[in-house]
N, C-alpha and C positions, 0 to 999 in steps of 0.2 A: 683119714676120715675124721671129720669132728661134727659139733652138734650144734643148735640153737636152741635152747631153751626159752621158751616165751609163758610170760609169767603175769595174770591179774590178779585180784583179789579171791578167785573163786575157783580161777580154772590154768591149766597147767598144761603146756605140749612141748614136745621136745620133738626138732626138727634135725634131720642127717645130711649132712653135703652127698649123700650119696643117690643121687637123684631125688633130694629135695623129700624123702619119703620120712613120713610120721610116723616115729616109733612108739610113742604113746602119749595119750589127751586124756585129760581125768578133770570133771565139774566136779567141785564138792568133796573132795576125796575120792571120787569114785570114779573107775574104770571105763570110761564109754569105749575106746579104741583098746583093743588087747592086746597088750605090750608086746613088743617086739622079741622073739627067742632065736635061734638057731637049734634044731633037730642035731642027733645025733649025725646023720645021713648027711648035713650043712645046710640044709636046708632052711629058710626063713619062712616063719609065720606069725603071723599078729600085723602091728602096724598099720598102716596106709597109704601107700604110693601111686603116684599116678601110673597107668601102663602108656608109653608109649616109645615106637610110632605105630605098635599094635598092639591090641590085648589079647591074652591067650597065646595060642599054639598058631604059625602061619607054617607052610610047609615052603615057603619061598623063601624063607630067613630062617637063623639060626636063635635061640634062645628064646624063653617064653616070657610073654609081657613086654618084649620089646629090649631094647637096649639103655633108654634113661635111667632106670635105676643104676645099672652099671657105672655110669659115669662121676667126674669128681669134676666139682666146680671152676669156670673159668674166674668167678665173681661171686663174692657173697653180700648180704649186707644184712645188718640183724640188730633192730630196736626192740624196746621193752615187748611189744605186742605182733611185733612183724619181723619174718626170714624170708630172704629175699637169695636165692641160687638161682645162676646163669649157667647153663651148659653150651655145648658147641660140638657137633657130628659134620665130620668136614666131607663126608660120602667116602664109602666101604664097595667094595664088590659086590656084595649082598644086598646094601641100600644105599646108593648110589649120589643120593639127595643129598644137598648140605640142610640142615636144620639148626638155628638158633632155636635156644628152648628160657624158656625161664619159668620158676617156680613159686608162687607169692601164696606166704603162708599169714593171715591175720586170727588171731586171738580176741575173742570178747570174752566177758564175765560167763557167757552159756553158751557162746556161738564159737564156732569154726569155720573158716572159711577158706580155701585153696583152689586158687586160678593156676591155669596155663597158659602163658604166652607163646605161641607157636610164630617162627618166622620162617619163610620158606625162599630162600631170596636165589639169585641167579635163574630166574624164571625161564631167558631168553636162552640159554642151553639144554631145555627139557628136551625139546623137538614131538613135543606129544608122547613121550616115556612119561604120563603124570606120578605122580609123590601115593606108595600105597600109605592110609591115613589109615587107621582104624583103633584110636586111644579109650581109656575108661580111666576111671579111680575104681582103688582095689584097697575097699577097706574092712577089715576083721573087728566087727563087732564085737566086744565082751558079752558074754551070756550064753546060756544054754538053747540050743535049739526050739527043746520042749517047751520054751516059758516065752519064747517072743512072737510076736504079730507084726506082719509087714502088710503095709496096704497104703494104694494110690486112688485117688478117687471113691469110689463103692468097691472097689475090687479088692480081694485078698490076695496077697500073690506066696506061695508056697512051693516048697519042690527045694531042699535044704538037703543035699546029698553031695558024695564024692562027684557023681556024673555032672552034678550041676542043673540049674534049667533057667530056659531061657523067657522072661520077658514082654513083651513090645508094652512098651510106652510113652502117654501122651509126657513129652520133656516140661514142657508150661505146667504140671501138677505135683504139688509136692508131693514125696514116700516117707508115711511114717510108720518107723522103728519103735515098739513099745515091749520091754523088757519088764519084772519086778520093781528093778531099779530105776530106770529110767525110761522119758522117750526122744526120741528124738526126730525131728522134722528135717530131712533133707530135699532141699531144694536146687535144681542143678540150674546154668547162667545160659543165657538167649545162645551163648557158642555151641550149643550142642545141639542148636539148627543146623549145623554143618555136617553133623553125622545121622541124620534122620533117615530111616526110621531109628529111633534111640532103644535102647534095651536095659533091662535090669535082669543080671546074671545071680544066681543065689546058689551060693554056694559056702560047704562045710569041709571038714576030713578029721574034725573034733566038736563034734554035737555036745558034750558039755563044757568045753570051752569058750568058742566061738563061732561069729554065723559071720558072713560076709554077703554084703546088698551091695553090689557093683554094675555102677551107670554105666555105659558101655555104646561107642560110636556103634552103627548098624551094616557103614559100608563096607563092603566088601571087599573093594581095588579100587584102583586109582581114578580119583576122580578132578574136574577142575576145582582147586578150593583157591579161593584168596590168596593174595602174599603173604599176609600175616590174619590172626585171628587168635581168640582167647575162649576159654572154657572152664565152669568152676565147676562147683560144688559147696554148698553152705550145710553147716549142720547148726542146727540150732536145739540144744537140752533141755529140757528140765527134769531134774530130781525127783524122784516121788518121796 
């Protein structure tokens, strides 16, 4: 396993061949993405990784959030502001699809921004078995529960618990995150018309550590999508 560090004048993130996932982003000195740990139990918390080729728990496949983080790069490429991992799933008994994946991580002075490229090739062997799709980013906010406000639109959206809660929203409207220290504006990319209706999952299991605001595909199963297709996420900071 190794890393990419991408580095501006202001702002700092270290990226992991290990499905492309962010171990930790800091504006300013300061913590927006909460570092990445291992749990006694093995367990990982912090970070920010994409889920895919589902989020959560499916009862049709094995493992939660999918299988990309698991993987280790066909490809890397890694400049002063950008990390760039290619994965490759050649189809499992479990999921059956081949998928090309790639992961493009860009750095600004305040900004964050990370696409997924999805490719789904060999179409003409599906026979109408479609590709189950259901991806999100799964990112751990630094901060205390008690101290932040999420809201999209006029809406407040709350509900920061082990169980979780769910969501629906408009994808075209930024969600901003406003802590003590910072706030920050995320905005997700026209690819996540493909999983509409879109959702934000809000979820904890350390209320004074961390909160996590995760965009989240809506479908359910297999649906007709595209051969290829992309989806981001942009975060944009600033410092109080």
């Amino acid at each position: 396993m190794s890393e990419h560090t991408l580095i501006t004048e202001s702002s700092l993130v270290t990226v992991s061949s290990a499905g492309g996932m962010v171990t930790s982003f800091q504006v300013g000195g300061v913590d927006i993405i909460f570092p990445q740990i291992k749990l006694p139990n093995d367990s990982i918390r912090g970070g920010e990784f994409g889920a895919f080729p589902w989020f959560g728990k499916d009862s049709r496949f094995e493992g939660q959030h999918g299988f990309l983080r698991n993987l280790e790069p066909l490809e890397d490429q890694a400049f002063p502001s950008r990390s760039i991992f290619q994965y490759q799933h050649d189809g499992s008994r479990r999921y059956p699809w081949k998928v090309i994946m790639k992961v493009d991580t860009l750095l600004g002075s305040k900004f964050l921004s990370r696409k997924m490229s999805i490719s789904l090739p060999n179409r003409s062997e599906w026979f109408g078995n479609l590709p189950i799709i259901r991806p999100g980013f799964h990112p751990y906010f630094a901060g205390k529960v008690s101290e932040v406000r999420v809201m999209t639109g006029w809406e407040s959206l709350t509900g920061f618990s082990r169980e979780a809660s769910l969501h629906q929203i408009d994808p075209s409207q930024q969600i901003y995150i406003e802590t003590p220290q910072y706030i920050v504006e995320m905005s997700l990319t026209d690819g996540f018309r493909h999983g509409e209706p879109v959702f934000v999952v809000l979820w904890t299991d350390n209320s004074e550590k961390y909160f996590c605001v995760e965009p989240i595909f809506g479908l359910q199963k297999g649906v007709e999508m595209e051969e290829s297709f992309i989806f981001g996420m942009n975060l944009i900071v600033k410092i109080k």
